[in-house]
ROMAR-920955 format. One record per residue: residue in three letters; x, y, z of N, C-alpha, C, O in turn. Coordinates in steps of 0.1 Angstrom, whole numbers, plus 5000, padded with zeros to 4 digits. Example, Ala and Ser with C-alpha at 12.3 -4.5 7.8 and 13.67 -1.06 7.14 Angstrom:
<mipas>
Ala513249435078512349555078513249675078514249675085/Ser512849785071513749895071512950005079513450115080/
</mipas>
This chain:
<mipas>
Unk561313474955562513464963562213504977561313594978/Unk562813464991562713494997562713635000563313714993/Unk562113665012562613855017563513825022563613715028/Unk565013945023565813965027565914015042564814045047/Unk567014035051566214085067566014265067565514325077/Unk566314305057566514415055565114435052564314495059/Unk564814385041562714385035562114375045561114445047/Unk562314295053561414225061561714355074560814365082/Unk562614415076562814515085561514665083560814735091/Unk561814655068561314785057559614775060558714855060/Unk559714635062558114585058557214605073556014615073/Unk558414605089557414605092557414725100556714735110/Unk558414845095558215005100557115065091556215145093/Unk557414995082555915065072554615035079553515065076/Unk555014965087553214915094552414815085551214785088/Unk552914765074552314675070552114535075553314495076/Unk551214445080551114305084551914235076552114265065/Unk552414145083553414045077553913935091554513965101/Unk553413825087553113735092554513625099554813505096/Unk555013735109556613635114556213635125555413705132/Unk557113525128557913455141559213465147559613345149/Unk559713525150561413515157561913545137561613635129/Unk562913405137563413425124562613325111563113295100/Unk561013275116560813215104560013295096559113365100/Unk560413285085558913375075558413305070558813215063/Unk557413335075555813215078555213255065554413165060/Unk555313385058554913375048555313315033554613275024/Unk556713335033557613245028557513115028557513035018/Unk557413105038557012965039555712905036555712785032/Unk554912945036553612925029553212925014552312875008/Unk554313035007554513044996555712894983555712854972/Unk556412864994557312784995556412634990556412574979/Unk555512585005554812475001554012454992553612344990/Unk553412584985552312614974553012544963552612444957/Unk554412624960555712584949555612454951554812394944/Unk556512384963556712234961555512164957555512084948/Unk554512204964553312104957553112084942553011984935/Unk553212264938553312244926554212164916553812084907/Unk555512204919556212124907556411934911556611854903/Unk556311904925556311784925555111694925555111574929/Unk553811784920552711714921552311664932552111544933/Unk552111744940551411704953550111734950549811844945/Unk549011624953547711654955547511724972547211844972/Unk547711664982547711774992548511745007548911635010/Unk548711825014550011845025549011875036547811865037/Unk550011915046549711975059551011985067551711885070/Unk551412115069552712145077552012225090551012295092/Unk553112165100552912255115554712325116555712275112/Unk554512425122556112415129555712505145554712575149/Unk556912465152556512435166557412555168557512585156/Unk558112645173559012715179558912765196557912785202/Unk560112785202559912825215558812795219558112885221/Unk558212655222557012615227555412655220554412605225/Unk555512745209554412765204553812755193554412845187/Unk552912695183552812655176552912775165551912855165/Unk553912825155553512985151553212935133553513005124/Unk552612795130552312755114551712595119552312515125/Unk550212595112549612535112548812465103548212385110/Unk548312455094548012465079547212365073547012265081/Unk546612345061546212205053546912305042547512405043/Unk546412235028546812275019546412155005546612025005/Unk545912204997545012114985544212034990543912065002/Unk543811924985542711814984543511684992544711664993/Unk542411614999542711495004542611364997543111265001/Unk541811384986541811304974541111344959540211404953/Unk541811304957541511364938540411334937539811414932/Unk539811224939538011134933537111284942536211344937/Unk537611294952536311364965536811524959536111594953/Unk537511544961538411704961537711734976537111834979/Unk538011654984537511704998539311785002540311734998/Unk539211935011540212035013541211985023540611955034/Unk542411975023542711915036542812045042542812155037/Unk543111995057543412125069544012065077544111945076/Unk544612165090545312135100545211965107546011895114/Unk543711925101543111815117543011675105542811565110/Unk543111695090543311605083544311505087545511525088/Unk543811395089544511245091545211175087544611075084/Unk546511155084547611095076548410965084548910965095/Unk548410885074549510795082550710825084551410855074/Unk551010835099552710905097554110835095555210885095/Unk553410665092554110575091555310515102555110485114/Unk556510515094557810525105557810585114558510535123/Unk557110765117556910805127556610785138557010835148/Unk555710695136555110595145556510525157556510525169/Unk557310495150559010425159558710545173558310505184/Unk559010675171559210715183557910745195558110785207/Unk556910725191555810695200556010575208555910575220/Unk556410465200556610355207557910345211557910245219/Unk559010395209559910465222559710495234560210445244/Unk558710615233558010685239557210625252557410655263/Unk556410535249556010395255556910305261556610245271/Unk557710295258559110175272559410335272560510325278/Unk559310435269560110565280559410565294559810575306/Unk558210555289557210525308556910405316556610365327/Unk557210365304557310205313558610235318558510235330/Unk560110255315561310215323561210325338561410295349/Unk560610505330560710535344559610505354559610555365/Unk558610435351557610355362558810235365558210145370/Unk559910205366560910065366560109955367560009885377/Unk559109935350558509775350559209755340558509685332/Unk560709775332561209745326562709855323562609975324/Unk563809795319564809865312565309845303565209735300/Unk565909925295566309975283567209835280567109785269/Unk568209775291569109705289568109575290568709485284/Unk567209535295566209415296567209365288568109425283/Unk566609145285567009105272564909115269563909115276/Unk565009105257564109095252563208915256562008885257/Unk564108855256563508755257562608725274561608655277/Unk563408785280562708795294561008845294560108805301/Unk561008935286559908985285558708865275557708815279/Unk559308865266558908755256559508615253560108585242/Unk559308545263559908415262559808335251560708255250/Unk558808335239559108325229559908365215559708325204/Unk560708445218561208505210562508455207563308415216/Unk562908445194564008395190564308455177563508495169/Unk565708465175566008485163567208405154567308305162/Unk568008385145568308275138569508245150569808135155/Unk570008345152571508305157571208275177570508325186/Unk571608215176571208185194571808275206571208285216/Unk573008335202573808405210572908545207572708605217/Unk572308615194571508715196570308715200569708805204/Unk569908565199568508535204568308625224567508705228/Unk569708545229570208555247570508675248570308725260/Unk571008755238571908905243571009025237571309145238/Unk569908975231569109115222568309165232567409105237/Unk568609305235568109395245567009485241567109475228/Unk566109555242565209675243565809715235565709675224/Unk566809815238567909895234568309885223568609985216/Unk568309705218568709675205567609675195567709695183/Unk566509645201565109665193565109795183564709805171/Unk565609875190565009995188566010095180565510205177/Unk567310085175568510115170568810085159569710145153/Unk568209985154568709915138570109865137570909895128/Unk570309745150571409695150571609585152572609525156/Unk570109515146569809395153570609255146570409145150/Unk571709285132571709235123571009185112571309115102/Unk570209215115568809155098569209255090569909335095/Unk569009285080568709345068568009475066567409515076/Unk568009575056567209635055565809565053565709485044/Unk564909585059563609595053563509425059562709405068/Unk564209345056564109195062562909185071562509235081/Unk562409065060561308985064560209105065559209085071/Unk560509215058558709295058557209245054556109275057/Unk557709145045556809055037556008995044555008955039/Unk556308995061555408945070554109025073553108995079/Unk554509165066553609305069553009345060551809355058/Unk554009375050553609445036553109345026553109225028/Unk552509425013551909555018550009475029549109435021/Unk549709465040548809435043548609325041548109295030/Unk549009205053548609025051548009035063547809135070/Unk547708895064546908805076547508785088546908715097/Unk548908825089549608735097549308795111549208915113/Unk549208715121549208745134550508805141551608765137/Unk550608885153551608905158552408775161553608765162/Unk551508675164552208515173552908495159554208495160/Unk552108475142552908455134554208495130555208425128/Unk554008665130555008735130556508745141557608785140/Unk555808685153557308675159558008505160559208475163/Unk556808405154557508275150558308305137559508265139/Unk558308345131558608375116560208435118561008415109/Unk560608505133561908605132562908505129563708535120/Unk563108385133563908295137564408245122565608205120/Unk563608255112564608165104565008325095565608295085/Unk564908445098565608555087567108505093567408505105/Unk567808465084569508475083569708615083569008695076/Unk570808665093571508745097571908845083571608765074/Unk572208945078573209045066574409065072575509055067/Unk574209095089575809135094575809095110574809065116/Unk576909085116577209055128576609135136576609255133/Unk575909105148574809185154575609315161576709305165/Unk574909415163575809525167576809595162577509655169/Unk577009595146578309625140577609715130578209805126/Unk576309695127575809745112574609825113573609765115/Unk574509925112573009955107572509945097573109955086/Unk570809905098570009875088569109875096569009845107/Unk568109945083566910005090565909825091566109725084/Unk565109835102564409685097563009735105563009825113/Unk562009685102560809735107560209645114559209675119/Unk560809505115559909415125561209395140561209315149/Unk561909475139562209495156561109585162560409555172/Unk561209655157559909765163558809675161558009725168/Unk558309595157556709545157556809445170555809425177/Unk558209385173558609315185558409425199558009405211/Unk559009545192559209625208557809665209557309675221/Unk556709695196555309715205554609555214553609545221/Unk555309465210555009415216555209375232554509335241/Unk556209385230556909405248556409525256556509535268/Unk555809635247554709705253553409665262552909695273/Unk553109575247552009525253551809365263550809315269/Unk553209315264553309225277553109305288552209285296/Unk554409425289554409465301553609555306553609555318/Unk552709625300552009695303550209655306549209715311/Unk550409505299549309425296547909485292546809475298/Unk548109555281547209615274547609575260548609505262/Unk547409585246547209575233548409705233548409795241/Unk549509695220550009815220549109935218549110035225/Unk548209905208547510005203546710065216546710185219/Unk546310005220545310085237546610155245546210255251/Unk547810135247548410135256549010345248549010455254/Unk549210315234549610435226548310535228548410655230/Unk547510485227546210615228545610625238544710705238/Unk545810545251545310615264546810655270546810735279/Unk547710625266549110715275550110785268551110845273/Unk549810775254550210875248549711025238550111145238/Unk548710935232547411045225546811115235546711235236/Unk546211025244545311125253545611235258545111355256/Unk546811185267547511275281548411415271548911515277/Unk548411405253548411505248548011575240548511645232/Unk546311545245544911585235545411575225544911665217/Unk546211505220546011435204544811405202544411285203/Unk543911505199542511395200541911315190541111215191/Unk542411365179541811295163542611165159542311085151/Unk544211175170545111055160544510925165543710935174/Unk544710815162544510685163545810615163546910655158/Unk545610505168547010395165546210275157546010155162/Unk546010305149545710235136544510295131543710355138/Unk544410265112543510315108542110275112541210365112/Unk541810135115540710075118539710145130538510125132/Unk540810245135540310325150539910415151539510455162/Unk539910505135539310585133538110575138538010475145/Unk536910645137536110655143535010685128535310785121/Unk533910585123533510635111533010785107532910835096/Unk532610855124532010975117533211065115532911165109/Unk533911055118535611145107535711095095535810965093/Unk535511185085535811165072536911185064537211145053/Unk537611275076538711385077540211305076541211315083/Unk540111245067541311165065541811135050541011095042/Unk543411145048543711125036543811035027543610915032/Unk544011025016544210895007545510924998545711024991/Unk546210815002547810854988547410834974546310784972/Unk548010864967548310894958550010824951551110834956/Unk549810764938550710704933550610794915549610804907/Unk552210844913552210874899552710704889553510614892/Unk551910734878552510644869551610674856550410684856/Unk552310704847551910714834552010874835550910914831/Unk552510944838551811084838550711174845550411294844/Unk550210984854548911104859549011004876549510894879/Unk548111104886548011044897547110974898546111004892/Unk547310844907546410744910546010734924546710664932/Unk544710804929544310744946544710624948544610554938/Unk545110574957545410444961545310404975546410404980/Unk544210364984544310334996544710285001545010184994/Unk545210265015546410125019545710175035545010275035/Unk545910115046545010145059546110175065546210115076/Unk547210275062547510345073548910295080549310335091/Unk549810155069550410055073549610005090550310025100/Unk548609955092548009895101548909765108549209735120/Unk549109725101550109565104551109565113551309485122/Unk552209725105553109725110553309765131554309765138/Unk552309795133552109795149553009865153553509915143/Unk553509885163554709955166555710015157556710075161/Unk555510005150556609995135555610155126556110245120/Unk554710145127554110245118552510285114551910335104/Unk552110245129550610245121549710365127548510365128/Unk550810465130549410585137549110645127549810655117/Unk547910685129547110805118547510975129547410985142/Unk547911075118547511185126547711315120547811325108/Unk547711405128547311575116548511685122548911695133/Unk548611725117549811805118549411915134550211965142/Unk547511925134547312005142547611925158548011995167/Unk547511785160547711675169549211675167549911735175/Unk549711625159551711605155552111735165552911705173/Unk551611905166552412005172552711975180553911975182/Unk551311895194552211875205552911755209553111735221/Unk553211695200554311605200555211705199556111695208/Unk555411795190556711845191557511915199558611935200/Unk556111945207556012085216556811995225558012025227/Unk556011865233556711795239558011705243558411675254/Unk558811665225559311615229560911745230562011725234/Unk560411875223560812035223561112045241562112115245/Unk560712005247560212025264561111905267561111895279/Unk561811815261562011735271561411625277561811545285/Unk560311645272559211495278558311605286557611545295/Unk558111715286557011785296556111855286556511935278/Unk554711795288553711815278553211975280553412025291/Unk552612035269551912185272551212165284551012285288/Unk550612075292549612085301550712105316550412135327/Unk551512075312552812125321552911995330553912015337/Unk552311895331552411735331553611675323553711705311/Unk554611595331556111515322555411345316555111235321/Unk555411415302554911225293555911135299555711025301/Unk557011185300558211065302559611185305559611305303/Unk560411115310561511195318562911245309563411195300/Unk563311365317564511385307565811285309566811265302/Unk565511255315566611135316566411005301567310955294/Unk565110975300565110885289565310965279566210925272/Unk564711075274564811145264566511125260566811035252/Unk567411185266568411155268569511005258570410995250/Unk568610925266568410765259567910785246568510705238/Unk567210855241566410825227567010915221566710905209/Unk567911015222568611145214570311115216571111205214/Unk570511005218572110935215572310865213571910775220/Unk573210855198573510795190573510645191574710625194/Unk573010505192573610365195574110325181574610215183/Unk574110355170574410315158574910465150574510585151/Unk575810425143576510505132576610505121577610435121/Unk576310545108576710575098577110665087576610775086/Unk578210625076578710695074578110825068577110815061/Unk578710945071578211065063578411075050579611055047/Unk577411095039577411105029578011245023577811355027/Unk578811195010579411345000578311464998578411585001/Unk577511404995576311514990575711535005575511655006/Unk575411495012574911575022575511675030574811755037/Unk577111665029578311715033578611885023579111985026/Unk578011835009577611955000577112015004577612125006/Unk575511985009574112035008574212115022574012235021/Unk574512065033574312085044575912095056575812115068/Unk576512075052577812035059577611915071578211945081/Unk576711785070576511695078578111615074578711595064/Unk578411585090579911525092579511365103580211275106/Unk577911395109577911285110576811205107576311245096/Unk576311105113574711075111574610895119575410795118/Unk573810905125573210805131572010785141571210875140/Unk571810695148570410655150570310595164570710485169/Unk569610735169569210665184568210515190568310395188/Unk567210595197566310545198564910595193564410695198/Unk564410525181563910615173563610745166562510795163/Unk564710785164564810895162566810865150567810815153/Unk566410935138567810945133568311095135567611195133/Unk569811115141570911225143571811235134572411155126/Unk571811335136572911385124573211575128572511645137/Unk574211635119574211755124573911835111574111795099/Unk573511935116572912015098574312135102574812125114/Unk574812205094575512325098575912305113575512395121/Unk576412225116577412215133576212225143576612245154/Unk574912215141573612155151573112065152572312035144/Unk573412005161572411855163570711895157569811975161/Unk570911835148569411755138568911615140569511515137/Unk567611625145567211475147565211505143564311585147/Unk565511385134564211355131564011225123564911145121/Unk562511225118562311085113561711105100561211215097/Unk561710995090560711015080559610875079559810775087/Unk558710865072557910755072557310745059556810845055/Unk557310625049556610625047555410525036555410405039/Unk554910545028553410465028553110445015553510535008/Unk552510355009552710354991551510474990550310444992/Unk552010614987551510694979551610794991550710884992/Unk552210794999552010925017553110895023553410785026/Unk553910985026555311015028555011105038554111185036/Unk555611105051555711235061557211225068557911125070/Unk557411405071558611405080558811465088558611585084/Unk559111455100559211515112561111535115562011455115/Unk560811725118562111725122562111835136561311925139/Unk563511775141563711875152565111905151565911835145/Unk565512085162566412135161566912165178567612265181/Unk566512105183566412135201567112245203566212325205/Unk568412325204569212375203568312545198568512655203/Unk567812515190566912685184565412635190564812735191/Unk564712525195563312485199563012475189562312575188/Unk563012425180562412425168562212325159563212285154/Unk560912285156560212155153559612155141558712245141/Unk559612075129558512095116557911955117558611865123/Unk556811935113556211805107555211825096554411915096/Unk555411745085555211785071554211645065554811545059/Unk552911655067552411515060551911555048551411665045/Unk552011445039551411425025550811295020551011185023/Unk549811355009549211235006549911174988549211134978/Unk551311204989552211144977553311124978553911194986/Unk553911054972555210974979556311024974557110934971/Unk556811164973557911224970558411284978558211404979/Unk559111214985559811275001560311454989559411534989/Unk561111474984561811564983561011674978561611764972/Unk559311694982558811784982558711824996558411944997/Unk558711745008558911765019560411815025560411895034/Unk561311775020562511775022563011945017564111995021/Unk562111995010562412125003562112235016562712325022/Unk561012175015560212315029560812265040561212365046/Unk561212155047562112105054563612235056563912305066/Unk564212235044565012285044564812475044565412585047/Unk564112435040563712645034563312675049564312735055/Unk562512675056562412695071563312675079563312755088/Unk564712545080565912575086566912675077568112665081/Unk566712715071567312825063567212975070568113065071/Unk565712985074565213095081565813055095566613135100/Unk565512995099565812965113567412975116567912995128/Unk567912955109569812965108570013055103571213075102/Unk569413125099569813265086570813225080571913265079/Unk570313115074571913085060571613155047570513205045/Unk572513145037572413175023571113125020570613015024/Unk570613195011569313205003569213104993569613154983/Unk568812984992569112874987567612804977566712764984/Unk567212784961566212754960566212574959566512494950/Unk565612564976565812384973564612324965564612214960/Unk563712394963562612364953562812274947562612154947/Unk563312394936563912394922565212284924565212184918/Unk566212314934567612184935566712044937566911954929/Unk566012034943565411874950564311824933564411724926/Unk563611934932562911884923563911824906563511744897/Unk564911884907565711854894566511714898567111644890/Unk566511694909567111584917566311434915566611324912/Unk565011534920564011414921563611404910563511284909/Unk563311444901562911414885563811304879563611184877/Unk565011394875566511334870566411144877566411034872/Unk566311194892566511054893565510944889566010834885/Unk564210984889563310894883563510894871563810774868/Unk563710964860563810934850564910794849564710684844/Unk565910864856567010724853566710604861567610524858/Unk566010554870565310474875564610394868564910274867/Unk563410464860562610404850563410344840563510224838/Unk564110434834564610384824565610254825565910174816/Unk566110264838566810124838565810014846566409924851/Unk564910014848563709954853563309784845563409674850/Unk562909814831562909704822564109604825565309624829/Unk563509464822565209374826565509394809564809434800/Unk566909334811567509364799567109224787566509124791/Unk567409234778567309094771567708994774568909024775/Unk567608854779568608754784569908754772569908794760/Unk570608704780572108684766572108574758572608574746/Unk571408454767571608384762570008294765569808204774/Unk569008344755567508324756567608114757568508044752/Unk566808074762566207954767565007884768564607884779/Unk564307814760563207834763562507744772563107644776/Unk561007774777560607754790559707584791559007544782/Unk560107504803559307384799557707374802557207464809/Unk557007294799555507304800555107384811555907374820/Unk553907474815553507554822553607434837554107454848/Unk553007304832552307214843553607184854553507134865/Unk555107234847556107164858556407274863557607284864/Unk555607404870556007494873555107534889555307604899/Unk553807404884552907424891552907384908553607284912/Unk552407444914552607364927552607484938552507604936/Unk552807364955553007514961554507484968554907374972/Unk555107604970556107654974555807754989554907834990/Unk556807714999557107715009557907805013559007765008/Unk558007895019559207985029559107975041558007955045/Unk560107985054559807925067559208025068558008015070/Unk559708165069558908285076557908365069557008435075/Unk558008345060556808435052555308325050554208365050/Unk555708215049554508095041554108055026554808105017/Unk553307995024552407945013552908065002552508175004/Unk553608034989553008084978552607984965553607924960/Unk551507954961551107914949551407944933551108054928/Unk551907874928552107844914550907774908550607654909/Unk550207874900549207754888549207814880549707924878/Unk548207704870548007714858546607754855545807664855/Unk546107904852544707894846544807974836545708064835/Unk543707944825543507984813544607974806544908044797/Unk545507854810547007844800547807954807549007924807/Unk547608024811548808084818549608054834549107964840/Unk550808124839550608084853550608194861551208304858/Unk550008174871549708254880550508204894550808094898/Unk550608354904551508334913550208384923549308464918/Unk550208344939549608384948550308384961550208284967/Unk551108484969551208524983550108494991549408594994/Unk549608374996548808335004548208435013547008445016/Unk549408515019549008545034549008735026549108815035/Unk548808775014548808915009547708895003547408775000/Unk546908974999545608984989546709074977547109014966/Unk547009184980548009244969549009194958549409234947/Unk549209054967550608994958549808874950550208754952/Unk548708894939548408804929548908894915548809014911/Unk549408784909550208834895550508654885550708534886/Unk550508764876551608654860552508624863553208714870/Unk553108514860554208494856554708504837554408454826/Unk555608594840555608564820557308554818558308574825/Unk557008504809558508394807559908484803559708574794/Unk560908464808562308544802563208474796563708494785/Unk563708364806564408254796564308174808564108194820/Unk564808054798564707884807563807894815562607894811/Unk564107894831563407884840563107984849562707954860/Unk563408124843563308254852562208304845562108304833/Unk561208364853559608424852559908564854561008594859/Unk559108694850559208814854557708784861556808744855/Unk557608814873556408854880555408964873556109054871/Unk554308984870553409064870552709104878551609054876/Unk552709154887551609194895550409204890550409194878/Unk549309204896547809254890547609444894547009524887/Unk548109454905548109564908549509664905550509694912/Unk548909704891550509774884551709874894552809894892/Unk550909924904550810034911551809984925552410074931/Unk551909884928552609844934554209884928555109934936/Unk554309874918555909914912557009784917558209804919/Unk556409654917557209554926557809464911558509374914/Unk557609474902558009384890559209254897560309294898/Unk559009174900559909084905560608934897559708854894/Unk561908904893562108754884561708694899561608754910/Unk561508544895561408464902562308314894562008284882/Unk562908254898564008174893563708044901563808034913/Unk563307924889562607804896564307704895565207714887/Unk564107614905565407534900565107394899565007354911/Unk564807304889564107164892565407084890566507084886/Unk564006994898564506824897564906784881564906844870/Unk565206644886565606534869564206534866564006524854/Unk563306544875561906484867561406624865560306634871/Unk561806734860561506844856560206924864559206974859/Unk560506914879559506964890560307064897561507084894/Unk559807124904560307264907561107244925560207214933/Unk561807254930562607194941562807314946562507304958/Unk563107414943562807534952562807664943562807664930/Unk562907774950562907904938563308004947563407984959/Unk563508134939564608234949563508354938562908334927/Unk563608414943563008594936563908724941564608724951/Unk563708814931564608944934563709084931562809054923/Unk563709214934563209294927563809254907564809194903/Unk563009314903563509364889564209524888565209564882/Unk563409584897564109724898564809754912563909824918/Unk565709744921565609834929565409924931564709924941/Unk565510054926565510174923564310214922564010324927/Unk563210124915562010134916561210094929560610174936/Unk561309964931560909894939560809954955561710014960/Unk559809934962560110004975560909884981560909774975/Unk561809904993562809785002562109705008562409595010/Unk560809765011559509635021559509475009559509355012/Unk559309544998559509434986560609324991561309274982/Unk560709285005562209205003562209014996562508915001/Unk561509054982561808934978562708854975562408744969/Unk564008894980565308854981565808804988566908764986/Unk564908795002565108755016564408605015564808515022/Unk563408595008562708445005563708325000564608324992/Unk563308225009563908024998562507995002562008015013/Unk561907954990560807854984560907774982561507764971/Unk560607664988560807494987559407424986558407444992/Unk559707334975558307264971558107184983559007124989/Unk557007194986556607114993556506984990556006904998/
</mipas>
């Protein structure tokens, strides 16, 4: 249990060492992330926390991969995924106050090819809207152009925006979507006429001796070894699983970096846009811009429990909300098997960033909370043990409703050969239907990941197999034929939500035979 302020008073007239900061107990807290790893099976972490400008916790903690048992530490390499959104904020933050561009731009001025389904949002979609989750698409919509890792080019990926049909009226809804941001690194890289990725590590990494992070995995540098690998549970046990770092997603998610590099981001954006070297990355005036609200949503019951949050919404990359009557703003990211979260408290200076190499936000979410606990002096609270009974309970009931149910009314399926063929989506492309060794097989042209079975449920609905179990994407796929018993188009869905990650938007697909 934690020390009381009274122990910790006791503790340090006695002259004993004990390892604080203002009001965080740093040792507590180190004891804290030992626990979470433990019961939520973390193979290994890395926490920084930033306060009043100085870094006072910096850390690794277990292995970077189960096969190597190599140790992580402070300078260990993680994808920070989503994190990634406010870097590339961060980027049109210096470009607007250099005025080679503004917040209110339309996007299309910058990129004349750009279009999206509706024509009036095609003319009125601003920077601003890029970056807010208000663009009207969907959650997750059209990821499939990214995830998990395809061929597609940026030119492909911004031909492709035009045919996602709308979820809601533009400007009315939030939903998170990850290919606005792969649009806004790209208007990076018009205006600044560099590659996003060059433009992120010579004016953002550098100028804050970030020196190990990269803006993609490929950038690493071979003689760093010093980098993590996720980890996926299934069956009871953990699975390494490499994935590069979401690379694809560009602007959207693809820096690599270490909690000891993440400080002075925090330090920084702790300052206002004025880096430790006492040099301004970007001005308080945009900060400003990126820390108020353009989208809203509603506050949830249980977070209203947990925390007394009354609001919550989403700047410019960055999500707000208030913890205990303080503006709270941070982000999370994350990666099949590597989850990270960055939070800030501007109001106390106070910054955490928490990477891992497994995909259980709510072991992050624990030490998250146990450190604003100290820092607010609230009631003594074990989120451990609350998040971990949370996060269990909920998988359990996840899985278990995971399997599809019996059909009601079973059907059975016509010859393999009328199933065969290839199928068409305007934005995603090519997927193949055949037949080998008597079975059929499905291929995502433009994914290496997405080869699997088709195995039969009833009539004309298939359950997807993946080849790669680990994915967790189980998907029906539902053919609808012609009189001459050929396949005229097809629709897919997760089989699990709940399981399924949202990048999966196989619900967002029409498949038309070619």
């Amino acid at each position: 249990m934690k020390l009381t302020k009274l122990a910790i008073a006791a503790t340090l007239l006695a002259g004993c060492a004990f390892n604080s900061y203002a009001d965080i107990d740093t040792k507590h807290i180190n004891q804290v992330i030992e626990n979470s790893m433990a019961r939520f099976d973390v193979p290994g972490m890395a926490v920084a926390i930033v306060e009043n400008d100085k870094v006072i916790f910096a850390k690794g903690f277990g292995v970077s991969n189960l096969d190597t048992g190599s140790k992580v530490n402070k300078d260990t390499l993680f994808g920070i995924a989503s994190n990634t959104k406010a870097f590339t904020v961060a980027a049109l933050a210096k470009l607007v106050d250099e005025e080679k561009l503004s917040w209110d731009d339309k996007v299309i001025d910058h990129l004349p090819e750009f279009r999206l389904y509706d024509p009036y949002v095609t003319r009125e979609m601003t920077i601003r809207d890029l970056l807010s989750h208000r663009s009207g698409l969907g959650l997750g919509q059209g990821d499939l152009m990214i995830w998990p890792d395809t061929d597609k080019s940026i030119e492909e990926i911004l031909a492709g925006l035009k045919y996602l049909k709308p979820a809601s009226s533009f400007r009315s809804t939030y939903a998170y979507n990850n290919l606005m941001f792969v649009t806004a690194g790209e208007v990076v890289a018009r205006v600044s006429g560099m590659s996003w990725n060059d433009y992120i590590e010579k004016n953002i990494l550098q100028p804050l001796h970030m020196d190990n992070s990269r803006a993609g995995f490929s950038r690493i540098p071979k003689s760093n070894n010093n980098w993590a690998t996720g980890h996926i549970p299934m069956d009871g046990q953990l699975h390494p699983f490499f994935v590069n770092y979401l690379e694809d997603f560009r602007g959207a998610g693809a820096i690599a970096s270490s909690v000891n590099d993440m400080s002075q981001w925090l330090r920084t954006q702790l300052a206002h846009g004025k880096m430790p070297n006492g040099e301004q990355l970007f001005s308080e005036k945009q900060q400003e811009q990126m820390w108020h609200p353009h989208i809203t949503s509603l506050a949830s019951k249980s977070a209203y429990e947990a925390y007394h949050q009354q609001f919550r919404g989403y700047g410019l990359g960055w999500s707000i909300e208030d913890y205990h009557g303080i503006k709270k703003l941070g982000h999370g990211g994350g990666i099949l098997g590597m989850v990270s979260q960055v939070t800030l408290l501007p109001e106390k200076n106070l910054g955490i960033v928490i990477l891992s190499n497994q995909q259980a936000f709510g072991a992050l979410s624990a030490i998250t909370h146990e450190v604003l606990e100290d820092a607010l002096e609230l009631e003594d609270k074990d989120w451990v043990a609350e998040l971990a009974k949370k996060h269990f309970e909920g998988k359990q009931k996840a899985y278990a409703n995971a399997k599809p149910d019996a059909p009601a009314d079973y059907q059975p399926q016509l010859p393999n050969i009328s199933y065969t063929g290839t199928l068409h989506d305007d934005w995603y492309g090519d997927v193949i239907i055949e037949e080998l060794d008597g079975k059929l097989r499905i291929d995502f042209t433009h994914t290496k990941r997405l080869k699997g079975q088709l195995e039969h449920y009833t009539g004309n609905t298939f359950i997807v197999k993946w080849d790669e179990k680990l994915l967790e994407a189980d998907a029906y796929i539902s053919f609808d034929m012609s009189t001459k018993n050929r396949v005229n188009e097809a629709t897919m869905r997760a089989v699990s939500t709940a399981v399924t990650d949202f990048s999966f938007d196989f619900r967002n697909l029409h498949l038309q035979a070619k």
